[in-house]
Steps between C-alpha positions, in 0.01 A plus 500: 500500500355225301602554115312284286596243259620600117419209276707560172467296188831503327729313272400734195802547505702391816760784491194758568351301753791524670473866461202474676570319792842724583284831433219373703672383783803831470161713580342324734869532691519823409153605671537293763840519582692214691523156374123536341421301177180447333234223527564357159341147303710495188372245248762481179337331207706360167514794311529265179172354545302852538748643206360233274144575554587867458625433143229264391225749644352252715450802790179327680741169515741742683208661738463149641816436536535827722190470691575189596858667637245784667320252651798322662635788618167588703462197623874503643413806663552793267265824541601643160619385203739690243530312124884660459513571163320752258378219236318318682277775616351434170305231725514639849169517509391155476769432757317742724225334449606205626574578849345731774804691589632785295724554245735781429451574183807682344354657241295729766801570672683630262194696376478635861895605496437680171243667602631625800805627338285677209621286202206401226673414231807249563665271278463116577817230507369159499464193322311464212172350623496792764531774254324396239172264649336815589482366903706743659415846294175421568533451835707848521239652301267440772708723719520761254848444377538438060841272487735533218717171391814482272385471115510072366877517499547640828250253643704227353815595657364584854328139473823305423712718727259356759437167418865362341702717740373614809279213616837296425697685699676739267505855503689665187639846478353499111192413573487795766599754272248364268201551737584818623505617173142398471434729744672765391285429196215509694590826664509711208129362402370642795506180767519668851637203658603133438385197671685188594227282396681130553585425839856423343613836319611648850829231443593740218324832552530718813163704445723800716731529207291534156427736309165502650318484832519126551234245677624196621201249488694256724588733745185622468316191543717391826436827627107420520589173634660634803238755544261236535687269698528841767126568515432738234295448199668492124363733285416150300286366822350855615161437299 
C-alpha cells in the first residue's frame, strides 16, 4: 500500500518529538508488520527561539514562524501536518490556514478519545499558557467536555516540572509524586479523568498507572497520525 507522508513540526521540545517519531513509526510496524516504517518529514525548530516568543506573548510572531515550517513541509511532500506540542495549538489555526493539507489537531483527538471512553470532566496537566489562555477548554468545550486544571499553585508546579526538567532531560521522582498528587486532588473534586496535556508529561507519567483514567495527548496525537498515513480519516480531518 501507499501510506502517505506525516509532516511533524517539532523541537517544542526535542525529547517529545522524539516520542513522536518512535510511536509513529512502532505503529505503523505494528499494523503493518515486517520491516514497515512510516512516511515521515520531521522539521525540528530551536525551541529557544519559539520559547522566547511564548514568554513575551508575541503568539502571531510564532504563527509565522510555524506556517512557514507547514509550508515547507508540504512543499517537501508532506500530506498532513501535526504541530507536536499542546501550546502551540493556541495558533494551529493560522497554521492551518496556511497550507491546503490538513492538520491533526490534538486537541480534537483527545476530545474524540474522551468521548469515546465516557469521560466529561477530566483534569488538565500542561503548561501554563495551555491551561490558563482559555485555547484548549474552549476547544474541549466544543465537544462537550468542561476541563478542570490544578488551582495557581498547582499550575505553577506542573509548568516548571515541564519546562526546567523534562524538556531538559530530567525526570525526578519528587516531582512525580508531586503531580500525582494533583490528581489525586483532582479526584476527590469530582475530575473523571486526567489529561496529559504537554506532549512531554508522558516522560514522567504513565497515564495506565494514576489515580485516574489517563489520556496521553502524544500518544494520542501519533495515533491519528498513523491513521492518516493508512487511509483513514482523523477524527480532526473527518469534517
Amino acid at each position: 500500500m501507499e501510506m502517505r507522508k506525516i509532516g511533524l513540526i517539532g523541537g517544542m521540545s526535542f525529547e517529545s518529538s522524539a516520542v513522536y517519531y518512535r510511536m509513529v513509526n512502532e505503529a505503523v510496524r505494528e499494523r503493518l508488520g515486517a520491516l514497515h516504517s512510516a512516511e515521515v518529514l520531521l522539521h525540528s525548530v530551536d525551541f529557544q527561539k519559539i520559547v522566547d516568543l511564548q514568554k513575551a506573548g508575541c503568539w502571531d510572531d510564532a504563527a509565522q514562524r510555524l506556517s512557514e515550517v507547514a509550508r515547507g513541509l508540504k512543499a517537501a511532500g508532506a500530506q498532513c501536518v501535526l504541530i507536536c506540542t499542546n501550546t502551540m495549538h493556541l495558533i494551529a489555526d493560522q497554521v492551518q490556514a496556511s497550507v491546503d493539507v490538513p492538520l491533526i489537531n490534538i486537541i480534537d483527538e483527545t476530545a474524540a478519545r474522551l468521548k469515546a471512553a465516557g469521560s466529561r470532566k477530566p483534569l488538565l496537566l500542561a503548561t501554563r499558557y495551555t491551561m490558563e489562555h482559555g485555547f484548549y477548554a474552549e476547544r474541549m468545550k466544543s465537544h462537550g467536555i468542561e476541563l478542570m486544571v490544578p488551582d495557581a499553585n498547582g499550575r505553577t508546579l506542573t509548568h516548571n516540572v515541564i519546562f526546567d526538567e523534562l524538556c531538559a532531560g530530567k525526570v525526578l521522582e519528587p516531582s512525580r509524586k508531586a503531580l500525582i498528587a494533583l490528581i489525586e486532588k483532582a479526584k476527590a473534586e469530582g475530575a473523571d479523568a486526567v489529561i496529559l496535556g504537554c506532549t512531554e508529561i508522558c516522560l514522567i507519567l504513565d497515564p495506565a498507572k494514576l489515580p485516574l483514567p489517563g489520556f496521553d495527548s502524544t500518544a494520542i496525537h501519533a495515533d491519528a497520525a498513523v491513521e492518516f498515513a493508512l487511509g483513514r480519516e482523523a477524527a480532526s480531518c473527518a469534517a
